[in-house]
Each structure stands twice: as structure tokens, then as C-alpha cells.
DRENNUDREN-824827 format. One line per field, with one value per residue (C-alpha): x, y, z. Coordinates in steps of 0.02 Angstrom, whole numbers. Layout:
DRENNUDREN-824827
px X_...;
py Y_...;
pz Z_...;
end
This chain:
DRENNUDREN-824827
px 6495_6648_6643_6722_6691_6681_6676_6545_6628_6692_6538_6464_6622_6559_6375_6434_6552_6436_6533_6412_6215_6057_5967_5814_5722_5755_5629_5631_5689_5539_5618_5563_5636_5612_5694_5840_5857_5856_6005_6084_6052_6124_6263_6335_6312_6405_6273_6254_6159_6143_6247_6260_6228_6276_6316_6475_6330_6453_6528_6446_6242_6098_6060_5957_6009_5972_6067_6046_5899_6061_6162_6272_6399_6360_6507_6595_6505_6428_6532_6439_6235_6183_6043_6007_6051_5984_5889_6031_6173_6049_6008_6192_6248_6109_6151_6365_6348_6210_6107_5920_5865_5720_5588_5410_5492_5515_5671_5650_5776_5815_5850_5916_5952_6123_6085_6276_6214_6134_6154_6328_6221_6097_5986_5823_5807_5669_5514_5476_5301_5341_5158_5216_5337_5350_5420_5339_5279_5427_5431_5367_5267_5449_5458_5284_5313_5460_5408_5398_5588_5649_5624_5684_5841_5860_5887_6039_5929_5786_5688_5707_5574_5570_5566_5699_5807_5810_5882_6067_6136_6048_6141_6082_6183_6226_6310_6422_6476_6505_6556_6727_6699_6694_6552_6456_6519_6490_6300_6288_6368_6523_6663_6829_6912_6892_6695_6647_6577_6677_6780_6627_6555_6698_6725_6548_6545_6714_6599_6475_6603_6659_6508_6609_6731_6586_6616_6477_6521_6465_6424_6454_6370_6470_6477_6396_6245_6090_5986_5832_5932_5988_5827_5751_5898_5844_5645_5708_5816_5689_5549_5616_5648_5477_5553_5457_5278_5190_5182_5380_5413_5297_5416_5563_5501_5417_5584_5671_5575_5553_5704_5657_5492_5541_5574_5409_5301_5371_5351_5174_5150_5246_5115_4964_5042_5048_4856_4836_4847_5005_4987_5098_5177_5099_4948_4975_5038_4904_4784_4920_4886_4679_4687_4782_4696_4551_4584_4722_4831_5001_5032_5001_5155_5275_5169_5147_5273_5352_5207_5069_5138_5194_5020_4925_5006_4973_4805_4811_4886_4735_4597_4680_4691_4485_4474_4580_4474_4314_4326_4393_4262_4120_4125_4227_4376_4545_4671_4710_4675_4490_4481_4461_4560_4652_4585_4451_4515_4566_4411_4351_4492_4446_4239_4302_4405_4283_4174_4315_4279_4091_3987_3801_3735_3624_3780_3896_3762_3747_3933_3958_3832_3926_4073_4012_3936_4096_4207_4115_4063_4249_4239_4432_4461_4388_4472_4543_4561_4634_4501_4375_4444_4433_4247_4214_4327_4259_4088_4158_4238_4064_3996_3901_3899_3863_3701_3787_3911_3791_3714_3864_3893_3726_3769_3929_3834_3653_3593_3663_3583_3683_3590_3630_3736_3852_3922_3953_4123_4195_4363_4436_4519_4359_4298_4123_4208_4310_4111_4065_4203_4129_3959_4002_4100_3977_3852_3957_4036_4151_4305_4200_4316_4384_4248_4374_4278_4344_4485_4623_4722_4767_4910_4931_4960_4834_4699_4740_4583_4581_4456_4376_4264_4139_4112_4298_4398_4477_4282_4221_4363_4331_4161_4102_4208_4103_4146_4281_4407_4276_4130_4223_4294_4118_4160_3986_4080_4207_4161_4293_4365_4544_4686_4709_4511_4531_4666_4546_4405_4534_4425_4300_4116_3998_3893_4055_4133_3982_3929_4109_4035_3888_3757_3755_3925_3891_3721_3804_3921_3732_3809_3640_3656_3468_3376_3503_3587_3775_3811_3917_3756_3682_3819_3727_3564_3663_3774_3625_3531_3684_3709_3548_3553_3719_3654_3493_3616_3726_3588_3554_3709_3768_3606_3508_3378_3228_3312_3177_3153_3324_3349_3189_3262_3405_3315_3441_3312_3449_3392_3556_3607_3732_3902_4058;
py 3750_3869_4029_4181_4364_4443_4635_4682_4695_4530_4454_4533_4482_4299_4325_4388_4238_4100_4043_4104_4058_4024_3854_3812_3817_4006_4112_4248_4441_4557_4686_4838_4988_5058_4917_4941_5126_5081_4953_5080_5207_5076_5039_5207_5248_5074_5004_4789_4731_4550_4391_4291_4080_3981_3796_3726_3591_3422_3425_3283_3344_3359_3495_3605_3809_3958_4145_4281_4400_4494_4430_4269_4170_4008_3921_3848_3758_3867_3831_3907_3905_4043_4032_4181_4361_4329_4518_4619_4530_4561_4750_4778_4677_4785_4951_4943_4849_4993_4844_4835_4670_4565_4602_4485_4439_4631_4701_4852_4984_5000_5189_5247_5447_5504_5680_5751_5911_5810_5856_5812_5715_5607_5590_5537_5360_5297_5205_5079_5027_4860_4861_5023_5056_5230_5353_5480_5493_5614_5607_5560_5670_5777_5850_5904_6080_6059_6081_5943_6005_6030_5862_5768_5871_5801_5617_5546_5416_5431_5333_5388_5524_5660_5808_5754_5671_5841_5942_5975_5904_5734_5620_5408_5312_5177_5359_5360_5190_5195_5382_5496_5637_5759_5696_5706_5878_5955_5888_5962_6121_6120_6225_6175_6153_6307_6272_6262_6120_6010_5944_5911_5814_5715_5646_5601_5515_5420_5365_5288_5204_5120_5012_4922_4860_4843_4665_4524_4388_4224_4051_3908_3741_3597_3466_3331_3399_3319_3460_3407_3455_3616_3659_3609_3774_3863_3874_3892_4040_4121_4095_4158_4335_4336_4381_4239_4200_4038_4001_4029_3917_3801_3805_3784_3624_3557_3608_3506_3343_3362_3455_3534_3587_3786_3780_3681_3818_3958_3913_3890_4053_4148_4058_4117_4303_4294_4265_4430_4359_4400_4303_4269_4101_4079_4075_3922_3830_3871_3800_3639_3608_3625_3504_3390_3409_3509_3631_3777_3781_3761_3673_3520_3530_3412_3270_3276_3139_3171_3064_3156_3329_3284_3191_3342_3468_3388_3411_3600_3646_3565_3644_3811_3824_3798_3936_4055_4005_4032_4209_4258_4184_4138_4317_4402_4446_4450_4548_4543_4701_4656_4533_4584_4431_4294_4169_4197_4076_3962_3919_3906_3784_3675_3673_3620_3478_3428_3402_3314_3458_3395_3564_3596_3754_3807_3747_3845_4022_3983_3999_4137_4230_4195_4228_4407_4436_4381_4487_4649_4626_4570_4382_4338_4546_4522_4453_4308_4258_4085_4026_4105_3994_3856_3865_3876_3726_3648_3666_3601_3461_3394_3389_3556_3688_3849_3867_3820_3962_4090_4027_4052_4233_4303_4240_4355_4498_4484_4491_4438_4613_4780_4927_5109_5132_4984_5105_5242_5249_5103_5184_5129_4975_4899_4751_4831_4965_4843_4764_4930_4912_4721_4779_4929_4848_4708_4849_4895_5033_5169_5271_5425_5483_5346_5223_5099_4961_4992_4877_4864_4793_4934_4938_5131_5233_5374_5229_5165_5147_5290_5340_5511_5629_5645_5802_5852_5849_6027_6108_6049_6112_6293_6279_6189_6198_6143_5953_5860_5734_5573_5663_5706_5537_5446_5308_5353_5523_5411_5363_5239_5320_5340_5444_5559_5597_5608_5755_5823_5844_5909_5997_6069_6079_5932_6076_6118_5928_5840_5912_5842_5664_5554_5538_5344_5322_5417_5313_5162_5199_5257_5438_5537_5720_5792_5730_5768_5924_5992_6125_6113_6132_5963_5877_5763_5722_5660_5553_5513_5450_5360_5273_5174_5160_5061_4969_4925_4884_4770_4680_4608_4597_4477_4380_4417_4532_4511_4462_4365_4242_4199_4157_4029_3976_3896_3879_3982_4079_4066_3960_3999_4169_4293_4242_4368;
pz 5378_5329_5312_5195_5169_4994_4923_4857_4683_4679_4721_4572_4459_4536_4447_4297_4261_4317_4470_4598_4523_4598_4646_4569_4735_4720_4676_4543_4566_4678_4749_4719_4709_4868_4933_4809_4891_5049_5037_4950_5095_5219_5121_5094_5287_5334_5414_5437_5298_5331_5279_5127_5135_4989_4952_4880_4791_4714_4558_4494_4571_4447_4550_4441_4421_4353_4302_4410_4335_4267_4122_4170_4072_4105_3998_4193_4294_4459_4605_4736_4733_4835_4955_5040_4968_4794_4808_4853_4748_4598_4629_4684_4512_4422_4501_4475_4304_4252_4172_4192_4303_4265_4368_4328_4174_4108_4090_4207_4257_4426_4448_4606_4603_4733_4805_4800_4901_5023_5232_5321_5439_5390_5528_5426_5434_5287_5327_5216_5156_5081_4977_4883_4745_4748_4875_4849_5031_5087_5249_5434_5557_5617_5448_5436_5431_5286_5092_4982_4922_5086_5132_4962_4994_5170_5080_5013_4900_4795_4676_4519_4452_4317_4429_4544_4388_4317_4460_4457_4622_4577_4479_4438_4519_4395_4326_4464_4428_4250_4227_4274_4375_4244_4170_4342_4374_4212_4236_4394_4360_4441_4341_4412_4551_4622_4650_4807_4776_4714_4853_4932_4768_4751_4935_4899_4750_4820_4968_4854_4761_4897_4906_4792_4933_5068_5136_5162_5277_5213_5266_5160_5156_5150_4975_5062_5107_4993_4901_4985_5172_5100_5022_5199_5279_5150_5193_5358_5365_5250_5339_5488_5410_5345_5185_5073_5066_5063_4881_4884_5029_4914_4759_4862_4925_4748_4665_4805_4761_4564_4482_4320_4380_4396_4195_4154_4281_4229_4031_4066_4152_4019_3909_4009_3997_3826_3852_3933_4100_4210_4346_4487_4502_4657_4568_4451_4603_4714_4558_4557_4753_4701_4584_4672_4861_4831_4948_4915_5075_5034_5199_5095_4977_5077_5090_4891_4796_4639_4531_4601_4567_4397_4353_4430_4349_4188_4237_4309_4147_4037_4166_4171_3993_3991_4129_4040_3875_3978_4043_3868_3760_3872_3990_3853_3988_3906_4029_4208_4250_4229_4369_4556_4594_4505_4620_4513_4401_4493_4551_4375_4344_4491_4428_4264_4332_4421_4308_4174_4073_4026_4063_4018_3948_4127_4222_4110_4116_4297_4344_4212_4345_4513_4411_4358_4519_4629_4529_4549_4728_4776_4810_4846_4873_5077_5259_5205_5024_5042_5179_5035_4909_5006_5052_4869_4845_4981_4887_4711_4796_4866_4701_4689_4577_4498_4590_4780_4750_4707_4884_4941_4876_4927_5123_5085_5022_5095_4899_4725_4639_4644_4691_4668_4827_4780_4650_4808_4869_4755_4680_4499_4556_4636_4556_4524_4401_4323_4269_4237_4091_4037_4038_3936_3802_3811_3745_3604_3668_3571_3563_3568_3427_3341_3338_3395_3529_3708_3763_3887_3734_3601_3518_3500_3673_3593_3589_3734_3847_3996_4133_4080_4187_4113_4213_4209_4379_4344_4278_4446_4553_4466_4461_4613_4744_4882_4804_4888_4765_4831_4748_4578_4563_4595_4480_4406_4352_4234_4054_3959_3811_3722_3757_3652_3648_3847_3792_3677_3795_3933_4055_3930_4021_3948_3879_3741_3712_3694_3531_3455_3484_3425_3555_3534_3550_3730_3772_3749_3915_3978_3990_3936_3966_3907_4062_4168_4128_4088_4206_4355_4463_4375_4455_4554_4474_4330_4440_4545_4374_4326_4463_4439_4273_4285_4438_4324_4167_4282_4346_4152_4130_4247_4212_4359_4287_4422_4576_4636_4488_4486_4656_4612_4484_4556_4726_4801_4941_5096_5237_5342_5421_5304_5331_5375;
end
């Protein structure tokens, strides 16, 4: 193994023209930008930010590649494959080429703002919170007693955001790379040379710069290694940073043994997105281990030849397709974001296989109620999803059914029916309020305006679907402040309506608004005000009457209706203890 060091800049100059690319065992730009701030932030402060490993693959290897997610020419042949680094050589590409990257298959901006005024020493070392996009948490526990200002100002980086992007002494810092000084001053507000400021500003902006010229040290692997060794050192020296996850590792080692395979997955999953299902790749291959083993673990991959992986994901495609057509036209689901979990549909994939695609009508309105039911009560959303999965696999794979996993759910739960207090505490991304929206557009529901049926699929952002109080947030903190934010946002407090009829209502009391709108256009999201009341004091009778009314509704909906005679019905009375 030899090794080299490279700037920064040339590095990037490598991407652009081809001669540095990316195996196919790599996996696909995630960073966020958090993470893109914080190499920044190490960066300009000199600080070790890791090494770079690459492979000098044979001139004459089928090894499979792909371009960087930023634009490559890819007229010469890549020398150098690169292993390890693909996240930082991308935002750093990104960031001094001021191009957007790909990100999910989107082309999204990564914005980093440069704080030119910010404190000679930067003692305020970020926290990162890998699960979050945003920084907008400013600060740890020693700057409790700063302002919200205070401690931006005490940064050097910052994700981009309107407030912040507005303020003089902030400037982007793909600026800084692709404009002069004057430009950046003039923005800023800096008159001449004679400002103050401006030998300050300018040492600054020449120490960002330089993060052009920072210098990576990398290691080289030699020609004569095979791809399936250096696919082997890559898993490796991944794994050990904890910097992939399993599905990942997985691709790495599928790519290793059938080249071409990245292209043919990730066609398929653009496919599926065009659906209205953006799934993660790690999805598709966690259906592609189902089919193939019955179980979802991804500890399974290397044992898996070539044949069997192509045959099965012939088959995964075929069965996927049927769960994707399913949930749209049998439960009438056609977007992500109306699924507590994707594995969701796996699992549908995996019954269908199972049964070579032959379903009965009672098998078929038997799943579509453990479906229902495992969406809103959080099947796969609990401890461990993919030892979830696996028992409902497990189940599938023995030659049960629809009427076994509804066994199954009810030892999760204690019961398959939702009751009032299911709906207390559950926030807008619980699975239970994403069946709220089913059952509601199910029922016909309205644009209380426009008439238009509610979807999360409108073309127009002033139809576009938003949760509305239907006792507005900013009545009931003027009116009744005794409430604290979990009481107003009792997802029994939201109704589903468009945007710019959300901005119409604003925080009029349901006394004013509600005369603007037809009554069955309100009762068909079960939001009834005579029994109930409109004033502030009404508050919780109506949300207490609500509550059971959509607890009643989804009952029916799911096609439980009595609890009792379904659970005859399929013979489903437990005879084992509830399960964790």
C-alpha cells in the first residue's frame, strides 16, 4: 500500500475530471448538513479530519463505477476509486464549486453560512446530533444564560437559515469561494479600507480560503488487489467507524459479487418514488434478503451467490410491485408519509410471495385489517424493528396468514380496537394520526374551501394538505392560558384542510370561521361544533367528544367494528401471555 497527500483543491479538480470516482460498492451521498458544518468548522481551525483510502483498480477491471453526487466528466477512464472519504470530498467539491450535491436523489443545496465577526477564540466546540438536520439547538448547558443571538454569534459556522442569512456579518460560504472581496464587503457593509473591519474580514475570509490547500494524507491500494479483497477493506474500515449501517455493509458486499446490481436497484427504487414511495435503498434490499431467506437480517448477504440474488430479485421486484399496488388501491395509501414504517411493505411483499400471488378475498380483507391496525398502533415504530419483522416473517414463512398476524398484534398491544386514550399523547407523526388522515379521506373528506378531496399529493402549495387547529393554537394561548402546547396540539385538536384555507382561518375562534364553511364538509373530519360548543371554555368537551368519535370511526374503519366478533371470527381469542 503507497501512500500520497493531496490539497484539498486538487482533490476536487480530481472529481471534476473523472480521475478520482467512486466504486460501485459505495453508497450514495447522506450527509447532512450539520455534518457539512462541522467539517467545515474543523477545517478552518486546522484540526485532523481523517484520511482518504482509494484503489489504483487495473486498467483492464470490469470494475463497475459511478460519478461523485457532483458533476463528473467521465470522458478518461477513473484512475483512482476512492474508498473511504466519499462524504467529505463531495460536500468539500459541493461547497468550493458552489454546486448543489445530490442528496436522496434531489438536487439539494448545501448552505453553510461563515460568521466574519465571529470571536478571536473559538472555544465552543459543536455537539452533533447525528438524527437531526437542523441546528437550531444553539448551544450546551455553559451558555444557558446567553440569548439566542448571543450564542449564534459565538459560532464561526451555521446552517443556513433566513434570519441568520439576512444579517450582515454572515456571508454563504460557497460566496466566499466564488466571489472577490468587494462583493463580500459591500454585502456586509464595509466601506473601504479604513473600516475597522475590514482587516479583520479579510484575514478571515483568507483563512477560509485556505481550506483549499488543507492536505489529506492518503493510502492507496495496490493494482493487484481483486475487487472482492478490496470491497472486503472497505466493509472493514467502515464498519469500524460506525459510519455505515447494515443495509450499506449489505450493498457493498452484493455489489462485490454481482457488478451492475447498484444501477438495476437503484432504477427500481427511483421507480417506486415515482409511485409516491421514497424509500431508502435499504429498504428494497432488506425485501431482496426476505424473499430470498425469509427472514430480514442482513447477516445473510455473504453466503448468497450471484444466481440466487439475481433470481430473487427478479422476484422482490414482481412482489413489491403487488405491495406497492396493494396499499394504493386496496387501503387507498399512495405516499410515504402515510406509513408509520416502510417495513410495512415489506411484509406485504413477503405474504404475497408467499402465496405466488394467488390471494382470496377474506385473506386479502383480513390482512388489509392487521395492515390498518399495525400502522396506526406502530408495528415496526417499537424496540426493535428488524427482530419485529422477523417474527412476522417468521409467521409467513410457516404458512400462516392474515389472521396469525393479527394474533400476533393483539399480544403487542393487549387488544386490536383503539379506544379514546390511544388518541392521548400521540403527536402528528404517530402512526395513529397518519389513519386519522385514511379514515378521513376514506369518508370523503373536503378542502373546507375548495371542495378539493384531501391528499398528501396536490399539485398547488395553496392546496397543499396542512394540519389545522381546529381550535386555533394562538385563540387558545390568549384565551386559555392555563393549557400547556401538549393540550393544544391534542391531535384530536387538528382537522386536515388546505393551505391557504389554514391562512384564511388564521387564529379566528370556531364561533367566527365556521360559518365560512359547509357543515358537511366539517362532519365529514367528525369536527361537530353544536353539541360541543365554540368557546375557549368548550375546549375539552369537544376534544373529549372527538376523541371517541374518531376512536369509534377507526374501529369501522380498519374493519374491526365489534371487537369481540372479529376476534371470533378469525379465532384469534389469545391463549398465550401479551408479548413486549
Amino acid at each position: 500500500m503507497s501512500k500520497a497527500e493531496y490539497k484539498v483543491s486538487t482533490l476536487v479538480d480530481m472529481i471534476e475530471s473523472g480521475e478520482l470516482q467512486l466504486p460501485e460498492m459505495q453508497r450514495q451521498y447522506v450527509w447532512t448538513q450539520v455534518k457539512v458544518r462541522d467539517l467545515l468548522d474543523s477545517l478552518y481551525r486546522g484540526y485532523p479530519s481523517g484520511i482518504i483510502l482509494a484503489w489504483k483498480a487495473p486498467q483492464d477491471s470490469d470494475v463497475e463505477t459511478r460519478a461523485f453526487a457532483v458533476a463528473a466528466n467521465r470522458d478518461d477512464a477513473a484512475s483512482l476509486l476512492l474508498l473511504d472519504g466519499q462524504q467529505r470530498l463531495t460536500s468539500l467539491s459541493s461547497i468550493l464549486r458552489g454546486e448543489p450535491v445530490h442528496v436522496k436523489g434531489r438536487k439539494t443545496p448545501v448552505e453553510i453560512l461563515f460568521n466574519l465577526d465571529h470571536p478571536d477564540e473559538l472555544t465552543f466546540i459543536t455537539e452533533v446530533n447525528e438524527d437531526v438536520e437542523s441546528d437550531d439547538d444553539l448551544g450546551g448547558d455553559d451558555e444557558a444564560d446567553l440569548d439566542p443571538k448571543e450564542r449564534v454569534n459565538k459560532r464561526a459556522f451555521h446552517v443556513w437559515n433566513k434570519a441568520i442569512g439576512s444579517l450582515p456579518n454572515w456571508v454563504k460560504v460557497t460566496d466566499v469561494f466564488t466571489k472577490t472581496d468587494k462583493e463580500l464587503f459591500t454585502s456586509a457593509g464595509v466601506t473601504g479600507f479604513d473600516d475597522p473591519r475590514y482587516a479583520r474580514y479579510s484575514e478571515r475570509l483568507k483563512q477560509l480560503r485556505s481550506v483549499r490547500d488543507y492536505v489529506y494524507r492518503a493510502e492507496i491500494l495496490e493494482r493487484e488487489k481483486s475487487y472482492e479483497e478490496v470491497t472486503e477493506i472497505f466493509v472493514r474500515v467502515n464498519s469500524l467507524g460506525a459510519k455505515l449501517r447494515g443495509s450499506d455493509l449489505a450493498l457493498a458486499q452484493i455489489t462485490a459479487r454481482w457488478k451492475g446490481s447498484l444501477s438495476l436497484f437503484t432504477h427500481y427504487q427511483n421507480r417506486v418514488r415515482d409511485l409516491g414511495f421514497d424509500l431508502d435503498l435499504g429498504v428494497h434490499l432488506r425485501a431482496l434478503i426476505a424473499v430470498i431467506t425469509g427472514q430480514s437480517k442482513f447477516l445473510t448477504v455473504g453466503s448468497l451467490s450471484k444466481d440466487r440474488l439475481e433470481q430473487g430479485w427478479a422476484r422482490t421486484q414482481r412482489v413489491f410491485d403487488f405491495a406497492v399496488d396493494f396499499v394504493v388501491k386496496n387501503l387507498h395509501i399512495n405516499s410515504r408519509t402515510l406509513l408509520s414504517s416502510p417495513l410495512l411493505l415489506i411484509t406485504t411483499a413477503y405474504w404475497a410471495d408467499r402465496r405466488d400471488l394467488r390471494i382470496d378475498p377474506e385473506e386479502a380483507a383480513a390482512f388489509r385489517t392487521w395492515f390498518l391496525i399495525a400502522n396506526a398502533k406502530g408495528r415496526y415504530s417499537r424496540g426493535s424493528s428488524e427482530s419485529v419483522l422477523d417474527q412476522d416473517l417468521a409467521i409467513l414463512r410457516n404458512g400462516a396468514g392474515a389472521a396469525e398476524l393479527l394474533e400476533r398484534l393483539e399480544q403487542q398491544f393487549g387488544r386490536l380496537d383503539f379506544m379514546p386514550n390511544d388518541l392521548v399523547g400521540r403527536n402528528t407523526r404517530s402512526g395513529i394520526f397518519k389513519t386519522m388522515f385514511l379514515l378521513f379521506a376514506e369518508q370523503g373528506a373536503e378542502d373546507w374551501a375548495t371542495s378539493l378531496h384531501i391528499s398528501p399529493k396536490h399539485a398547488n402549495s395553496a392546496d397543499k394538505i396542512e394540519f389545522h387547529h381546529i381550535f386555533p393554537k394562538a385563540y387558545l394561548k390568549r384565551e386559555r392560558r392555563d393549557l400547556n402546547d401538549s393540550e393544544i396540539n391534542d391531535i384530536a385538536n387538528y382537522a386536515f384542510i388546505g393551505s391557504q384555507t389554514n391562512k384564511q382561518i388564521s387564529d379566528k375562534t370556531p364561533a367566527t370561521y365556521r360559518a365560512n364553511y359547509p357543515v358537511k364538509r366539517m362532519e365529514a373530519q367528525l369536527v361537530r361544533f353544536d353539541p360541543w360548543g365554540t368557546g375557549a371554555g368548550d375546549f375539552e368537551g369537544f376534544i373529549s367528544e372527538r376523541r371517541e368519535a374518531i376512536a369509534t370511526a377507526l374501529n369501522t374503519f380498519v374493519g374491526l367494528g365489534n371487537e369481540a366478533a372479529m376476534l371470533d371470527k378469525h379465532d384469534l381469542r389469545p391463549t398465550t401471555s401479551p408479548v413486549d
